[in-house]
C-alpha positions as CSV (number, residue, x, y, z in Angstrom):
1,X,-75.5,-27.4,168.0
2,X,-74.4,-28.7,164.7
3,X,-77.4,-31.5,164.5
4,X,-79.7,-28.7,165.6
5,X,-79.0,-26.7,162.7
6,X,-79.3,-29.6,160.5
7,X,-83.0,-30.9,161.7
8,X,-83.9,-26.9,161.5
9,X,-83.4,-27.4,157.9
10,X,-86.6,-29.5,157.4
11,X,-89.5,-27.8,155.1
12,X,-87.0,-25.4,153.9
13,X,-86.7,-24.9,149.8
14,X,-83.1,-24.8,147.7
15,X,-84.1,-24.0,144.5
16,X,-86.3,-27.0,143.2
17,X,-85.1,-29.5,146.3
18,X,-87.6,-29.2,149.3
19,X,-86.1,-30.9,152.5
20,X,-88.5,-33.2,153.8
21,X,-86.7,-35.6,156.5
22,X,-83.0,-36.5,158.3
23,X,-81.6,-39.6,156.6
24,X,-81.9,-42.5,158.7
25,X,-78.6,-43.8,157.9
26,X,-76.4,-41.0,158.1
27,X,-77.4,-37.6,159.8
28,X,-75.5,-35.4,157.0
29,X,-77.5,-36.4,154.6
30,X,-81.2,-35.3,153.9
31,X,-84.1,-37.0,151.6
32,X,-85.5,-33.9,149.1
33,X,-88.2,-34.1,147.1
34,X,-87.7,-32.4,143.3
35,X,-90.3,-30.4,142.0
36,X,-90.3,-32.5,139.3
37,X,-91.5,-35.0,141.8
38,X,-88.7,-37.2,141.9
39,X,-86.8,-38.1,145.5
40,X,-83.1,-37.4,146.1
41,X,-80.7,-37.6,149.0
42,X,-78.7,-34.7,149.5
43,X,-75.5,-34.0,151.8
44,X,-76.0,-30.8,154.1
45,X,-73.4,-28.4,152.8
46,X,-74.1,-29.2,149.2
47,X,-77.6,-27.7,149.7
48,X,-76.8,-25.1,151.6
49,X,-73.7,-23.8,149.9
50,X,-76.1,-24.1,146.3
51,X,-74.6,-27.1,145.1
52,X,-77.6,-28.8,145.1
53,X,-80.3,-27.6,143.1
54,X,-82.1,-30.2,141.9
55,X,-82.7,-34.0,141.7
56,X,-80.2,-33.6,138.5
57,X,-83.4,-32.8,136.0
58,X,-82.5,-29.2,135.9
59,X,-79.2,-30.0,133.9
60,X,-80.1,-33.2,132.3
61,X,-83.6,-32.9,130.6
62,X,-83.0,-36.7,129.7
63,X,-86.0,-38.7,130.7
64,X,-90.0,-37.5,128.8
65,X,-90.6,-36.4,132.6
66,X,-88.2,-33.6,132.5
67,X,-88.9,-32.6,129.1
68,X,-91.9,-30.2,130.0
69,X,-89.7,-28.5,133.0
70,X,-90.4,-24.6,132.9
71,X,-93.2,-24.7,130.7
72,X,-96.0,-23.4,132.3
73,X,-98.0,-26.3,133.4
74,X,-95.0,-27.6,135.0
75,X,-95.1,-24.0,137.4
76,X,-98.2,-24.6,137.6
77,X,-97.8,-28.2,139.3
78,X,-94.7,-26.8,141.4
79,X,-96.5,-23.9,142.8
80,X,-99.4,-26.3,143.5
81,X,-97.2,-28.4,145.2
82,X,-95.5,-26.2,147.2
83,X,-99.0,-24.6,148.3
84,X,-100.1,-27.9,149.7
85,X,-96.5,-29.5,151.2
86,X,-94.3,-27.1,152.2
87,X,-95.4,-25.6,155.6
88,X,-93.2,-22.7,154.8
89,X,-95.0,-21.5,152.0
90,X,-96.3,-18.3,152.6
91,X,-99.9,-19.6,151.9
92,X,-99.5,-22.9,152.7
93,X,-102.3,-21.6,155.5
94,X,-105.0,-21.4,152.6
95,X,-104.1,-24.6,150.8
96,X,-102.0,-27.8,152.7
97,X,-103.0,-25.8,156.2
98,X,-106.8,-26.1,155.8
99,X,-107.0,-29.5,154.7
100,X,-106.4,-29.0,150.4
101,X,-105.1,-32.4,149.3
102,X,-103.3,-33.2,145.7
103,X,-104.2,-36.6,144.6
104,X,-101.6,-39.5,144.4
105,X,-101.9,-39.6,140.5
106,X,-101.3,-35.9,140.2
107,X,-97.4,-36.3,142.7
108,X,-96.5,-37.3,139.5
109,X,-95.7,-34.1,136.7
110,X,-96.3,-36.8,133.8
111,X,-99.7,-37.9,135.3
112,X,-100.7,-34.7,135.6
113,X,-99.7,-33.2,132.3
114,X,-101.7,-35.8,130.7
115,X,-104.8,-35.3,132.6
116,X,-104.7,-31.1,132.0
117,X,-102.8,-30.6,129.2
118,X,-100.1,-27.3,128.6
119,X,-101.9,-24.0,129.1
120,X,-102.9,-21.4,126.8
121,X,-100.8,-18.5,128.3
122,X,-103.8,-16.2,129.9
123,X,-105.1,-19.7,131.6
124,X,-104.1,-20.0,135.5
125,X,-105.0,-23.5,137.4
126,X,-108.3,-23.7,138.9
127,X,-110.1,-25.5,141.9
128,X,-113.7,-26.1,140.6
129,X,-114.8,-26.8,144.5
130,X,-112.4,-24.4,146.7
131,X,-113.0,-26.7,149.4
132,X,-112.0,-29.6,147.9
133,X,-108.0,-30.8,146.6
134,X,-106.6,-30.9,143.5
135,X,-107.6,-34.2,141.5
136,X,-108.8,-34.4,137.7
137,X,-112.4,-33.9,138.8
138,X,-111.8,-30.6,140.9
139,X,-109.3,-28.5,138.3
140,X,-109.3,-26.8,134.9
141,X,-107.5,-24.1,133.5
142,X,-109.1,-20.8,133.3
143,X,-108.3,-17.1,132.7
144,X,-107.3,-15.4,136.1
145,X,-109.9,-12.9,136.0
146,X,-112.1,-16.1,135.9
147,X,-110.3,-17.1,138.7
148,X,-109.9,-14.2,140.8
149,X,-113.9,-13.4,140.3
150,X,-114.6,-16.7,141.5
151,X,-112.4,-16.0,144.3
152,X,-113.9,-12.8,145.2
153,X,-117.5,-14.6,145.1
154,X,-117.3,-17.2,147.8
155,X,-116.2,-14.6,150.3
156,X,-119.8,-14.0,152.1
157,X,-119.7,-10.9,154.0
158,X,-122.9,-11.5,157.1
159,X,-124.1,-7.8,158.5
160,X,-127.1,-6.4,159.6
161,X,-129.1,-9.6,159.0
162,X,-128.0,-9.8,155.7
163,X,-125.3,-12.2,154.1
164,X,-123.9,-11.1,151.0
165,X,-120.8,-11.4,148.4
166,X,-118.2,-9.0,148.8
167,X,-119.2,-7.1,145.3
168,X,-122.4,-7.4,146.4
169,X,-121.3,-5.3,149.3
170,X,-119.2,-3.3,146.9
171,X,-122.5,-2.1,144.6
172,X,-124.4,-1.0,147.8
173,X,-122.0,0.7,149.9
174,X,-120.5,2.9,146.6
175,X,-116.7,1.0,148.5
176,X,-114.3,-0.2,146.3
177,X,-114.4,-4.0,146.2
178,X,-110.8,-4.9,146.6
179,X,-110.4,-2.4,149.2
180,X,-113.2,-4.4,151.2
181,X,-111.2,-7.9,150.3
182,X,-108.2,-6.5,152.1
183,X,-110.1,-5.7,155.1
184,X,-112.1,-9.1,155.3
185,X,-108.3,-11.0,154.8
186,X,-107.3,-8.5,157.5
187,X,-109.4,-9.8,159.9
188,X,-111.5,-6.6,160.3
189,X,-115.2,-7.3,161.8
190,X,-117.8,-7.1,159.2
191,X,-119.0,-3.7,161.0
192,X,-115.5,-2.4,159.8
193,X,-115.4,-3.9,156.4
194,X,-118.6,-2.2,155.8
195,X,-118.5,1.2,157.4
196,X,-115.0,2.1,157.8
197,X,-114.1,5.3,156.1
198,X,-112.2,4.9,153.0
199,X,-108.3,6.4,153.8
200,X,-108.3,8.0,150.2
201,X,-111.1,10.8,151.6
202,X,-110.1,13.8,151.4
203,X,-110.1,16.1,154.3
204,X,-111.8,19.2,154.5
């Protein structure tokens, strides 16, 4: 029962370690990856009593990797990260789920750092191509209304012979557009998306 609870540890996130595998040599231990990108092993109980938190780059800045830790393109990276490895992330569906890649270079924070730059603070990162990964020729930093409008545009809504964008959809029907997002990432039928009364009615 012990070792079960151990291997049920695997995926799981302690504050910037995400377990990834049992260590070979010694069942107690497990290998972590850092969100700054770095590997440590790391005994059982010291992760899940809080002990460990890191691979040792959240106390000791040290090294020109760790220097850029909390600044924004480093969240940046670590959400984008996350997104794509960890299989517990609650949208890990939309990004590592479906196929969304980073690129060896980028596993690296320095490598990436260099290749975007640090952020103006109303700039969120950006996929270019929402099908394709994250790589130097696929991201730039953008303003999130940028990014949520772009967002918003490659959902096609097909009804009544017609295909059409969700604000489109949103112009024609007088339905508020975000309302109508909800309902397509519900699942609704396009039928529903497009016809269902609005809850905020009134009743007469």
């Amino acid at each position: 029962m012990q070792r079960q609870r151990r291997v049920d540890l695997i995926g799981k996130v302690f504050s910037h370690l995400t377990v990834v595998s049992v260590c070979e040599t010694d069942d107690r231990f497990y290998n972590c990856v850092c969100s700054c990108g770095n590997v440590k092993r790391s005994f059982f109980v010291h992760l899940t009593m809080g002990k460990a938190i890191s691979c040792g780059c959240v106390k000791k800045p040290g090294p020109a990797k760790h220097r850029k830790i909390f600044t924004k393109a480093w969240y940046a990276w670590s959400a984008m990260k996350q997104r794509c490895l960890n299989p517990n992330h609650k949208y890990y569906h939309r990004y590592g789920g479906r196929g969304i890649t980073i690129c060896d270079r980028w596993h690296d924070f320095v490598n990436f750092l260099d290749d975007m730059g640090e952020p103006e603070d109303d700039l969120t990162l950006e996929r270019i191509d929402n099908d394709d990964g994250y790589h130097p020729g696929n991201c730039e930093w953008m303003p999130w209304e940028h990014q949520h409008n772009n967002k918003e545009k490659s959902i096609i809504i097909s009804y009544d012979g017609r295909a059409q964008t969700i604000s489109q959809w949103a112009r024609e029907t007088g339905l508020n557009k975000s309302m109508l997002a909800r309902r397509y990432h519900a699942g609704l039928s396009a039928e529903e998306i497009l016809t269902k009364p609005s809850k905020k009615a009134k009743k007469i």
